[in-house]
C-alpha positions as CSV (number, residue, x, y, z in Angstrom):
1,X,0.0,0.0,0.0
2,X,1.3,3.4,-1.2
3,X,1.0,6.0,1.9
4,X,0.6,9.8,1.2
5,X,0.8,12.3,3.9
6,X,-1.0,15.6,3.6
7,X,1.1,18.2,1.7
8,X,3.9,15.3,1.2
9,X,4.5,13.1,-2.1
10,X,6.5,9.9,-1.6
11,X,9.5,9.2,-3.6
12,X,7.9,5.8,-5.4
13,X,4.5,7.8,-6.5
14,X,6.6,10.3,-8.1
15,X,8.1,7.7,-10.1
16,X,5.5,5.6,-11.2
17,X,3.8,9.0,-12.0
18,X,7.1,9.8,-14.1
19,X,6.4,6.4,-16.0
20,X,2.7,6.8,-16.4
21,X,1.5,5.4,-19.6
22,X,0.1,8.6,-21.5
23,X,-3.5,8.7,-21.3
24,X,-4.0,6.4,-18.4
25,X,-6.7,8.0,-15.4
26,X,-4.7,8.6,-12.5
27,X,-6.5,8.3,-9.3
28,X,-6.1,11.2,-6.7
29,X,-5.8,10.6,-3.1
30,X,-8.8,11.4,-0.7
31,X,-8.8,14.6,0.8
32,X,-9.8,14.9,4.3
33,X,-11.6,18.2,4.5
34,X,-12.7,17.9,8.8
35,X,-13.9,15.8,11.5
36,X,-16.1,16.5,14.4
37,X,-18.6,15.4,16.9
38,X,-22.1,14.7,15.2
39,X,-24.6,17.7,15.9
40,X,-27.4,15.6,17.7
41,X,-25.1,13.6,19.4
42,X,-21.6,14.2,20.3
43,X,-20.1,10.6,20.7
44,X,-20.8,9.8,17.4
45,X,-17.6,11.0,14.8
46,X,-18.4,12.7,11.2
47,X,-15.7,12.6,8.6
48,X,-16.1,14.8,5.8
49,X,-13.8,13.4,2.7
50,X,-13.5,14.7,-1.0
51,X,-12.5,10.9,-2.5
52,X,-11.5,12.3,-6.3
53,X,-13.8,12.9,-9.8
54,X,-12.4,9.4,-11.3
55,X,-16.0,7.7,-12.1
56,X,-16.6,4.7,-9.7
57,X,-14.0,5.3,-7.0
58,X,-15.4,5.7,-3.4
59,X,-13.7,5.8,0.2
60,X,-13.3,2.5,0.9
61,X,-11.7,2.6,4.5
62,X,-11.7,5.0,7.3
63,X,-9.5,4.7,10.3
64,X,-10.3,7.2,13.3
65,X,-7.9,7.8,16.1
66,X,-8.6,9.7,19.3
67,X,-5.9,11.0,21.3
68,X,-6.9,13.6,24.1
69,X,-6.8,17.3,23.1
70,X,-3.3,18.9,23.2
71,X,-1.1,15.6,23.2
72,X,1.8,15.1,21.0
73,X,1.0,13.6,17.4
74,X,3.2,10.7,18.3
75,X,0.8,9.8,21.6
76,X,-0.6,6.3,21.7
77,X,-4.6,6.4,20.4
78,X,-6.7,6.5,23.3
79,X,-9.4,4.5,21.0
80,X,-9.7,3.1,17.3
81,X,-12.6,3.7,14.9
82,X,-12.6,2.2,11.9
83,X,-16.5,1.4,11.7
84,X,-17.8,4.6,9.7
85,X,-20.8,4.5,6.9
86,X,-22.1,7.4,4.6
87,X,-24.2,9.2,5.7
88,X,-24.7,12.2,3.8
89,X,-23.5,13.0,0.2
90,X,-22.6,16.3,-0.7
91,X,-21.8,15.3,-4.9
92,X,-20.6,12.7,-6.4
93,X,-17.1,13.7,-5.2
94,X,-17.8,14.6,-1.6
95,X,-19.7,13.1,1.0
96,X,-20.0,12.5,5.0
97,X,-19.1,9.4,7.1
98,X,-20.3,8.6,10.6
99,X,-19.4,6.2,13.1
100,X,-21.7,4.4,15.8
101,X,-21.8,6.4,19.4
102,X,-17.9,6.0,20.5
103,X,-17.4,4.5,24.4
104,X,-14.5,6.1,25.7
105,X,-13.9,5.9,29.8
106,X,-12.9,9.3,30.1
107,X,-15.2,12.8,29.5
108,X,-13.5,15.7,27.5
109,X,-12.4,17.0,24.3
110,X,-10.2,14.6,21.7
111,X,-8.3,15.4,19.0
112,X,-9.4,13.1,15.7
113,X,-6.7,12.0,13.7
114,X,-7.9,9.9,10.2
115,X,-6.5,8.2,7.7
116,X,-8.5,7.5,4.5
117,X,-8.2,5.1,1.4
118,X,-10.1,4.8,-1.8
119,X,-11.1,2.2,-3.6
120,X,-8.2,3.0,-6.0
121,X,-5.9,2.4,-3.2
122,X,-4.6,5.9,-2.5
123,X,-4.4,7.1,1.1
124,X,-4.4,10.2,2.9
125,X,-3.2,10.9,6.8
126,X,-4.4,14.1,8.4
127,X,-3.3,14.3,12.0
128,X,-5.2,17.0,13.7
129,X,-8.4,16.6,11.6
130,X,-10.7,18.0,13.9
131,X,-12.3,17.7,17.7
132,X,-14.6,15.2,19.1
133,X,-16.5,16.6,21.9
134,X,-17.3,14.3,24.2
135,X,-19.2,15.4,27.1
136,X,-22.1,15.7,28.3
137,X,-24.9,16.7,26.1
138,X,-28.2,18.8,26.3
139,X,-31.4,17.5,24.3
140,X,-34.6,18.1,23.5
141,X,-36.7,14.9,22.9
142,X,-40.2,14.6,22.3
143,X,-40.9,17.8,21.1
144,X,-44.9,18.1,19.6
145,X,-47.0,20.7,18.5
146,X,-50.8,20.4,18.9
147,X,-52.4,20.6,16.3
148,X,-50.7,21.5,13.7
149,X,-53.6,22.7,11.4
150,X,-55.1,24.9,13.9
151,X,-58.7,26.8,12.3
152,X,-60.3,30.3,12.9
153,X,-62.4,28.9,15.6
154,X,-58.9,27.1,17.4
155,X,-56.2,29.0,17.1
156,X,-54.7,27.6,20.4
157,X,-51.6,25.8,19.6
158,X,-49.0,24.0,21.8
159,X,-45.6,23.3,21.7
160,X,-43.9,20.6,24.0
161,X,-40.9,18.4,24.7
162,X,-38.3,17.7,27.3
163,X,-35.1,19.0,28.0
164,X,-32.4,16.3,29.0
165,X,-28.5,16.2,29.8
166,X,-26.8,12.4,28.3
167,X,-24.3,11.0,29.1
168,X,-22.0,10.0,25.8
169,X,-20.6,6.9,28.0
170,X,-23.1,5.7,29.6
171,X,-26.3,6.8,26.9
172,X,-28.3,7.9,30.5
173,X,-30.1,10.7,30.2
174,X,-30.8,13.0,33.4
175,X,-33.6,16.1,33.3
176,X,-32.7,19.7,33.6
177,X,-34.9,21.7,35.7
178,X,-34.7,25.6,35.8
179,X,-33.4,26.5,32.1
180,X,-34.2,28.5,29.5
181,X,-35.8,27.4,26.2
182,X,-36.5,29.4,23.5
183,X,-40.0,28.2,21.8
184,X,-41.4,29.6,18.7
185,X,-45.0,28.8,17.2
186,X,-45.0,29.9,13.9
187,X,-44.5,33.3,12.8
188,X,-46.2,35.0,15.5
189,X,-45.3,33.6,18.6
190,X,-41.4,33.4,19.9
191,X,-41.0,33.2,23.8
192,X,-38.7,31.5,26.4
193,X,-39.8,29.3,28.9
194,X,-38.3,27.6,31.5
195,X,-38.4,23.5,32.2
196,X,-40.2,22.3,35.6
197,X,-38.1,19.9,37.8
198,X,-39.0,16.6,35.2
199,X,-37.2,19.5,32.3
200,X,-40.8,19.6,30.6
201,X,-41.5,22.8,28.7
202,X,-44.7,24.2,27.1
203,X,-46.1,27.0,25.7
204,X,-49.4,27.3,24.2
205,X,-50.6,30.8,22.2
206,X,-53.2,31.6,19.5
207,X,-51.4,32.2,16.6
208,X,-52.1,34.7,14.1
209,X,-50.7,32.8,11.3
210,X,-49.0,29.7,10.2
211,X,-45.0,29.2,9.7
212,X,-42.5,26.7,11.3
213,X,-42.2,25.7,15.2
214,X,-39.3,24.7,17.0
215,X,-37.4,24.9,20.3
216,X,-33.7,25.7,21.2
217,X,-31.6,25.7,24.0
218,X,-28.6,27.4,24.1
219,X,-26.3,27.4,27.2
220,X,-22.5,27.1,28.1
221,X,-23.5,23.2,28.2
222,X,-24.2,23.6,23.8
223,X,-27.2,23.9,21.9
224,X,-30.0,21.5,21.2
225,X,-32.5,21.8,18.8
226,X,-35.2,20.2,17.3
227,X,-36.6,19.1,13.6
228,X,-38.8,22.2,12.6
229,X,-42.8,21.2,12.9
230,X,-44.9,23.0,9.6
231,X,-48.1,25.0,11.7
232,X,-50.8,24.9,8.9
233,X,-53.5,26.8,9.4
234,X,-57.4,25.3,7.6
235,X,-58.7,27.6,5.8
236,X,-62.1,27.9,6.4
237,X,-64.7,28.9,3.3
238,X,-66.1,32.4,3.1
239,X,-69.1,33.9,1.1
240,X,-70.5,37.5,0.6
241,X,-74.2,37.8,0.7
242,X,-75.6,41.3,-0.5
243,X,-78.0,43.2,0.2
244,X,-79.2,44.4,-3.4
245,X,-76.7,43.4,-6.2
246,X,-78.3,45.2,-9.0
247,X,-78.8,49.5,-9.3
248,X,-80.5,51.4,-11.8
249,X,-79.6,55.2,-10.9
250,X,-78.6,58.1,-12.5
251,X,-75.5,59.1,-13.6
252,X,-73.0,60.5,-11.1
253,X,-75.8,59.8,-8.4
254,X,-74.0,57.6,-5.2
255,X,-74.5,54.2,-4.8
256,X,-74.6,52.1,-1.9
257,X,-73.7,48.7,-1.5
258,X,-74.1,46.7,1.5
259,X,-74.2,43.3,2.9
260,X,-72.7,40.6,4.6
261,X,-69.5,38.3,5.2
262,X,-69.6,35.1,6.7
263,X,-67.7,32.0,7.0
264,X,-68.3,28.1,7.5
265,X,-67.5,27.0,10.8
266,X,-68.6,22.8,10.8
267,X,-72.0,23.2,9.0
268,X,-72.9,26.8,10.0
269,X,-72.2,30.0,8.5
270,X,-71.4,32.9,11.2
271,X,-70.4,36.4,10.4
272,X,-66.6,37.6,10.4
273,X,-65.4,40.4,11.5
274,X,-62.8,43.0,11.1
275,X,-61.6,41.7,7.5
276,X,-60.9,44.2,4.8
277,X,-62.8,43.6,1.6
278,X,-63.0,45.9,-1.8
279,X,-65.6,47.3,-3.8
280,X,-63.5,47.6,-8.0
281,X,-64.8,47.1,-11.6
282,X,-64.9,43.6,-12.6
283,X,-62.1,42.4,-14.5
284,X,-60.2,45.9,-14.1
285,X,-57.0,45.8,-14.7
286,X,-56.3,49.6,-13.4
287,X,-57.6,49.1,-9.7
288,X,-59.8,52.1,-8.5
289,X,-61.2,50.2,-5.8
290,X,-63.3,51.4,-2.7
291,X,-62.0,50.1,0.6
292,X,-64.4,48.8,3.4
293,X,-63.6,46.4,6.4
294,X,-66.8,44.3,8.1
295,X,-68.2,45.0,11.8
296,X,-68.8,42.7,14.7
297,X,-72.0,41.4,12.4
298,X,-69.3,40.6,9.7
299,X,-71.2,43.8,7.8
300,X,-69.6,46.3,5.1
301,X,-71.0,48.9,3.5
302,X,-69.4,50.4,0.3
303,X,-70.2,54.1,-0.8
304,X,-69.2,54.6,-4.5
305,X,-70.3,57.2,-7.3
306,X,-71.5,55.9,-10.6
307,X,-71.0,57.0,-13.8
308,X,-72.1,54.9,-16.9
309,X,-73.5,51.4,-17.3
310,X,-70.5,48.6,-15.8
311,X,-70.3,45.8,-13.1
312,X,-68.8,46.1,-9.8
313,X,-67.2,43.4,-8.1
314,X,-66.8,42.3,-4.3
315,X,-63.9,40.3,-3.4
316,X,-60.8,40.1,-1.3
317,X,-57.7,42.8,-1.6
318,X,-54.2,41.3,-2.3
319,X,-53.1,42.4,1.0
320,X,-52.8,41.6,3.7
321,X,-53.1,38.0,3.4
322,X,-55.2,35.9,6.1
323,X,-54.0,32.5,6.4
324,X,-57.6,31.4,8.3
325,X,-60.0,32.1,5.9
326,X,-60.5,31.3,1.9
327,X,-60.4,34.7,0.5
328,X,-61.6,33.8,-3.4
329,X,-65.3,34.7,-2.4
330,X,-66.7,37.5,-4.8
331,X,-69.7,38.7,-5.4
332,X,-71.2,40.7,-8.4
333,X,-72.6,44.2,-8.8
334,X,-74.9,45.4,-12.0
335,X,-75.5,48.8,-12.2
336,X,-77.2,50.6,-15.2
337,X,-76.9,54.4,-15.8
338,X,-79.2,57.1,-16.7
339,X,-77.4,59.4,-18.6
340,X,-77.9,63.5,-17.6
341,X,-77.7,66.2,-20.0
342,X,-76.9,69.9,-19.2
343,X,-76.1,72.7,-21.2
344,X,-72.7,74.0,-20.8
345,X,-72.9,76.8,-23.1
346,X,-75.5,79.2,-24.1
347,X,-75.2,82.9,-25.3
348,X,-78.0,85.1,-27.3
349,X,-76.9,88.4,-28.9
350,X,-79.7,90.3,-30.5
351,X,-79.2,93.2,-32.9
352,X,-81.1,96.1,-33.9
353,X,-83.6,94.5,-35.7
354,X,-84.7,91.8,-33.4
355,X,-82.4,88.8,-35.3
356,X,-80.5,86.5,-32.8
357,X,-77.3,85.1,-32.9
358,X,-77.2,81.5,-30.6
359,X,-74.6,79.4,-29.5
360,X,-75.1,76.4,-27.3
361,X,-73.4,73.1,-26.0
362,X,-74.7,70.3,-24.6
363,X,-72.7,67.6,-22.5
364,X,-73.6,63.9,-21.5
365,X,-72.9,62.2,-17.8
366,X,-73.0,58.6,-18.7
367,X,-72.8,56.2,-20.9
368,X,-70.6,57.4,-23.6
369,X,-72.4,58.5,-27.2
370,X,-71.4,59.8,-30.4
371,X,-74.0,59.5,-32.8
372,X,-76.2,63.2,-33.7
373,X,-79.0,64.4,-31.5
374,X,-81.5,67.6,-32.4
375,X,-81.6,70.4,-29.7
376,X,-84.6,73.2,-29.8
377,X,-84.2,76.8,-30.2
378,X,-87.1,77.8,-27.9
379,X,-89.4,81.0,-27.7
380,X,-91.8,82.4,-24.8
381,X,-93.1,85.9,-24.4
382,X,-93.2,85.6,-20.4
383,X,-90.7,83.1,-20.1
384,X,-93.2,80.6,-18.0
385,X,-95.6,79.3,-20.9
386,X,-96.0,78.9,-23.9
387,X,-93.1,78.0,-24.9
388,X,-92.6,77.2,-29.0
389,X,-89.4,75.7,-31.0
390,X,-88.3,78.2,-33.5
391,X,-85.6,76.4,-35.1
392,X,-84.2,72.6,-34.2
393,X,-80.6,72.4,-34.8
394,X,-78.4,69.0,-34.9
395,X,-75.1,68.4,-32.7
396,X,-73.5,66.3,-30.9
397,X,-72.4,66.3,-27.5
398,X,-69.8,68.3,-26.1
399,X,-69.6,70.4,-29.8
400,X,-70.7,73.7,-30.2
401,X,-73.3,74.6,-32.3
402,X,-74.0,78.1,-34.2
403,X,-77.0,79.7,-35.4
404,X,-76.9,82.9,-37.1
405,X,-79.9,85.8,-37.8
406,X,-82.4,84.1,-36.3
407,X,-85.7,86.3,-36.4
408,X,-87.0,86.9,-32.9
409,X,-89.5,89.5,-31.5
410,X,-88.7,92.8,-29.6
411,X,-89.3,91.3,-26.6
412,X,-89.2,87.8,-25.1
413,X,-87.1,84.9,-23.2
414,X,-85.2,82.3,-25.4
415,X,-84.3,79.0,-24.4
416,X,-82.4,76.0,-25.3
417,X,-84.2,72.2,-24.7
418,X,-83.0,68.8,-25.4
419,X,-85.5,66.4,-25.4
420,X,-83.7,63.5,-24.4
421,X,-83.4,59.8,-25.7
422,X,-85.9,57.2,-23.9
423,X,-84.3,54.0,-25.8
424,X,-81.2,55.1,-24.5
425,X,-81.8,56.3,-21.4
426,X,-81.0,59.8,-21.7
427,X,-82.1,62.3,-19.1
428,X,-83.1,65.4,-21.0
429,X,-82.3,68.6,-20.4
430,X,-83.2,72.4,-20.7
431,X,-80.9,75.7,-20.4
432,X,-81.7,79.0,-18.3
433,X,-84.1,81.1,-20.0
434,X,-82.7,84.6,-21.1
435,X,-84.8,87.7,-21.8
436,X,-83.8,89.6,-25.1
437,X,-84.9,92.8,-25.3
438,X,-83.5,96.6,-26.1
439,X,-85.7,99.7,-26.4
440,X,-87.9,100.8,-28.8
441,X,-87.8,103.7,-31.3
442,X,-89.7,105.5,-33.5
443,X,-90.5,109.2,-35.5
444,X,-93.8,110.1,-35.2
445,X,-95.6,113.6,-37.1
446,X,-93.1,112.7,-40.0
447,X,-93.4,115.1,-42.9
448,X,-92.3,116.2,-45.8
449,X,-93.7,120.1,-47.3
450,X,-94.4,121.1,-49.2
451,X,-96.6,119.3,-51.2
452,X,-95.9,119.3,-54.2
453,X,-92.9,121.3,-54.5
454,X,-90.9,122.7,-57.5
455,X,-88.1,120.7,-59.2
456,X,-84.5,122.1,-57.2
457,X,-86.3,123.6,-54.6
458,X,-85.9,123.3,-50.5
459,X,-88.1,120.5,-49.5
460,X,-88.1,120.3,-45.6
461,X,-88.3,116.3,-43.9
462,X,-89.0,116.4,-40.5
463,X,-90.2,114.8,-37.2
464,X,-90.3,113.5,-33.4
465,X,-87.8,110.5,-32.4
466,X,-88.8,109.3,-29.1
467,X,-88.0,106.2,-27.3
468,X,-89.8,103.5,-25.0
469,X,-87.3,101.6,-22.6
470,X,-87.9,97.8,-21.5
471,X,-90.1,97.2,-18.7
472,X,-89.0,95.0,-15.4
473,X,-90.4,91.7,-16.7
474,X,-92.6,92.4,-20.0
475,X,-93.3,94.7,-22.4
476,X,-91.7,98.7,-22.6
477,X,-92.7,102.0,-20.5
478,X,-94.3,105.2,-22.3
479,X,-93.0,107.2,-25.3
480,X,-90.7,109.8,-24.4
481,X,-88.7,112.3,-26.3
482,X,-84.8,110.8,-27.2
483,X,-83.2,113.8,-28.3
484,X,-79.3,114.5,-28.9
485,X,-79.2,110.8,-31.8
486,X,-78.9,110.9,-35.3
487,X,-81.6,110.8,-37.5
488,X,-81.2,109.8,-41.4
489,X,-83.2,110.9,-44.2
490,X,-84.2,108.3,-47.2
491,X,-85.4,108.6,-50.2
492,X,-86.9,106.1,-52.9
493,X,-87.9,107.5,-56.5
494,X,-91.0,106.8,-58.2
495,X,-90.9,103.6,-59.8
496,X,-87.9,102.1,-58.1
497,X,-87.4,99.7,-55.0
498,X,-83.9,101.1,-53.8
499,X,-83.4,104.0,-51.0
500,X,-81.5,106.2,-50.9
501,X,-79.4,108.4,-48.0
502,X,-80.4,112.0,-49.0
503,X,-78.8,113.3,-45.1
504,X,-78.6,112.9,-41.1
505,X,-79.7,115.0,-38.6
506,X,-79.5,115.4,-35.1
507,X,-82.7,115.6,-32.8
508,X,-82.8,118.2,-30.1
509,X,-83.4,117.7,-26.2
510,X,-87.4,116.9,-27.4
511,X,-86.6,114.6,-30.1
512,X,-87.5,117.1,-33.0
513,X,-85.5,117.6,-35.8
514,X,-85.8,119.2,-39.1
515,X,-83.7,118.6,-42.4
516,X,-83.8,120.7,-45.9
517,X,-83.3,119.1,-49.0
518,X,-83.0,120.1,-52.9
519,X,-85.8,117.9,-54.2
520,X,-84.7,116.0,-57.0
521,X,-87.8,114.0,-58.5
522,X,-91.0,112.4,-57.8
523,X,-90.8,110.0,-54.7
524,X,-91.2,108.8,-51.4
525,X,-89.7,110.1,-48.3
526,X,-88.9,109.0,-44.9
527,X,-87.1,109.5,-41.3
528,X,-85.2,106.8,-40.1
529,X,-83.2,105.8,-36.7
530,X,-80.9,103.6,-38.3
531,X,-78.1,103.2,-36.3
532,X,-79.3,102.6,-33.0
533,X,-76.6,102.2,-29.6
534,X,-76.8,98.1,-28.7
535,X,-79.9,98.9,-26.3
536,X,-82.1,100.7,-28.8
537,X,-83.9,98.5,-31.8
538,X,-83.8,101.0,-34.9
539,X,-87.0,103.2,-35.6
540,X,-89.1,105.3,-38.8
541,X,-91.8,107.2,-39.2
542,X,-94.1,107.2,-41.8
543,X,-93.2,107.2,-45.8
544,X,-94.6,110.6,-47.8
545,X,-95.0,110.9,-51.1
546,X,-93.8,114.4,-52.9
547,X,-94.8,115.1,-56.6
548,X,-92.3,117.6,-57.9
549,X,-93.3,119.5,-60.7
């Protein structure tokens, strides 16, 4: 047998590695990485050994000598191990190997010193490999947790077990009253407890969710742990029961949703309390949810506006997440819309001769629409009755519609109505009524002498221009003189259809004025208050007819 001591070659393996035949696997010695006591029970030795990459060699001897802690290399072995098994493999390559408990007479700490061979026949010494620990040892044994799937209605769970000192000579085993053991039930419990004189601990909590338990002890004697036990909580099935699941309101109008949450305890349903739930559109992929959380009766109540025609949906948020109850309970809301109408816009300008300029919009709260709808142009002498379209004009919502030189009256309220849409639910709608109105004028005792008059000669127009100003609600107050505005002077020959400005004058403080003209030909004359300020309507008098000879 060829020995090879760590970090030394001998002589003959350099040789036959020299003559080698080219191409042949050479097997590498195992390397003894560390050996130690065993974590759950410290007279038992672990070997940890990386035995090569050549396929199909293994460590196929282990040799274990214990020699107490600080003595010379060259000490006599206080014990021989060579019984070892694997017991853990780390690759292919690299593995663990354990031996039964160890008796030795003597408690204390031993150094480990191995010497491994593989099953290519190369060996490996490492003196000092490591520390067996052999002393006595603290341990926890029969550790349970009761139950394990604890439910809403029992969330009471217990952890157990008892806390022993053994012996690693004898295997006795002796309890250890008054110490300290950290217990944890899941991820909401963690306390320490202390063992009675038997060394039994327990701890029972509710839990507020599930996780892992386990207890540790950790002293100047060691550690000793246990095998983590899974804490499962049982879901127990939900349901939301509502109240009303189906609205028909109008749009913008608030809508509220209530109802109830329950659970299944055995074969009864009782309320739950204190759980968030949401109120979103169904199948929304942009949350805009509205956040409730049920009462001691397991009751909610959600508060939402509505805008057009959708379904809501009940359910469960993401977060937080409640390991007691089944949160994949939803419940569905239908809501259908009336649509509202208002008028956004609406201006009237009237000019001097009664015509009317309107704009107007109309917008939709709902249910979205694009198609054309009609909208009246609407008339009323009081403003309270009777009411009559003048014109019907075709838009759409939210666009601005024009309507130009519209013939009103002197005096009257306008108004703009949408009807409204019946098959689809549109709310109609009508705008503020608006008086238009300005101030009457007119020439009275208009005349033109003399009559008849000589061809070239002065002919003298004249006349009274008085006003009438709007009353409070309806109709205008007396005539009175308007003097101090310009007055203009037409004339239309015989036989023709076309006036003509012949002069201007201005009225004085009574509204009389006076104008002398060359008279040109047969015709007709007449006074006119043609270009009124924006609160006077324009005004004549009465036509005369000249012969001129």
């Amino acid at each position: 047998m060829k020995h090879i001591t760590r970090g030394m070659v001998t002589a003959g393996a350099v040789l036959l590695s020299t003559l080698a035949i080219p191409g042949a696997a050479h097997a590498a010695a195992p390397f003894v990485q560390e050996a130690s006591s065993h974590s759950t029970d410290w007279s038992v030795i672990d070997v940890r050994i990386n035995h090569g990459s050549v396929v199909g060699e293994d460590v196929k001897k282990i040799t274990a000598k214990l020699r107490p802690l600080g003595s010379a290399e060259t000490d006599t072995p206080v014990a021989t191990i060579t019984d070892f098994t694997e017991t853990y493999q780390a690759s292919p390559w690299e593995g663990t190997w354990s031996s039964p408990p160890v008796h030795l007479d003597t408690l204390g700490e031993y150094t480990i010193d191995v010497e491994a061979t593989n099953s290519g026949g190369e060996t490996t010494v490492q003196q000092n490999a490591g520390v067996l620990r052999y002393q006595k040892q603290p341990l926890i044994t029969g550790f349970t947790v009761t139950p394990t799937t604890p439910n809403i209605d029992a969330k009471l769970v217990t952890g157990s077990g008892d806390l022993l000192l053994r012996d690693p000579s004898t295997r006795a085993t002796e309890a250890m009253p008054g110490a300290s053991v950290d217990v944890r039930l899941g991820d909401s419990v963690e306390e320490t407890v202390t063992t009675d004189d038997q060394g039994h601990f327990s701890l029972a909590r509710e839990v507020s969710e599930g996780g892992w338990a386990r207890a540790e002890y950790r002293s100047d004697l060691g550690y000793a742990g246990v095998p983590s036990v899974a804490i499962n909580p049982r879901a127990a099935p939900t349901r939301l029961i509502l109240d009303k699941n189906s609205f028909h309101l109008v749009a913008d109008a608030e809508m509220k949703v209530t109802g109830r949450l329950e659970y299944r305890s055995g074969s009864v349903w009782k309320p739950l309390a204190g759980i968030p739930l949401e109120l979103d559109y169904k199948n929304s992929s942009i949350t805009d949810a509205t956040k409730a959380t049920t009462n001691t009766a397991g009751r909610f109540t959600f508060v939402r506006r509505v805008y057009g025609n959708t379904t809501f949906e009940v359910g469960f948020p993401p977060y937080p997440y409640n390991a007691w109850i089944v949160r994949t309970a939803t419940a569905d809301v239908k809501v259908k819309v009336t649509s509202t109408s208002r008028f956004t816009e609406f201006t009237a300008a009237q000019d001097d001769r009664a015509q009317l300029d309107i704009t107007g919009i109309v917008d939709l709260s709902g249910n979205y629409y694009s198609g054309r709808i009609k909208v009246d142009i609407q008339y009323s002498a009081d403003g309270r009755t009777g009411w009559r379209t003048k014109k019907t004009v075709q838009t759409g919502f939210g666009q601005q519609f024009i309507v130009e030189r519209l013939q009103g009256d002197a005096d009257g309220y306008w108004r703009l109505r949408y009807a409204g849409d019946s098959a689809r639910d549109f709310k109609g709608t009508t705008s503020r009524a608006v008086r238009k109105v300005r101030a009457l004028t007119r020439i009275i005792s208009a005349n033109a002498t003399p009559e008849p008059v000589r061809k070239g000669a002065t002919l003298t127009v004249k006349g009274v221009l008085q006003e009438a100003k709007p009353a409070s609600t309806v109709g205008w107050t007396s005539w009175k003189a308007y003097g101090g505005k310009w007055v203009q002077i037409l004339f239309r020959p015989r036989g023709e259809n076309t006036w003509y400005l012949m002069g201007s004058v201005k009225t004085g403080r009574n509204g009389s004025f006076a104008k002398g003209i060359r008279a040109p030909m047969d015709g007709t004359w007449v006074p006119v208050h043609l270009e009124p300020d924006s609160r006077h309507f324009a005004g004549a008098g009465a036509e005369d007819y000249v012969d001129v000879r």
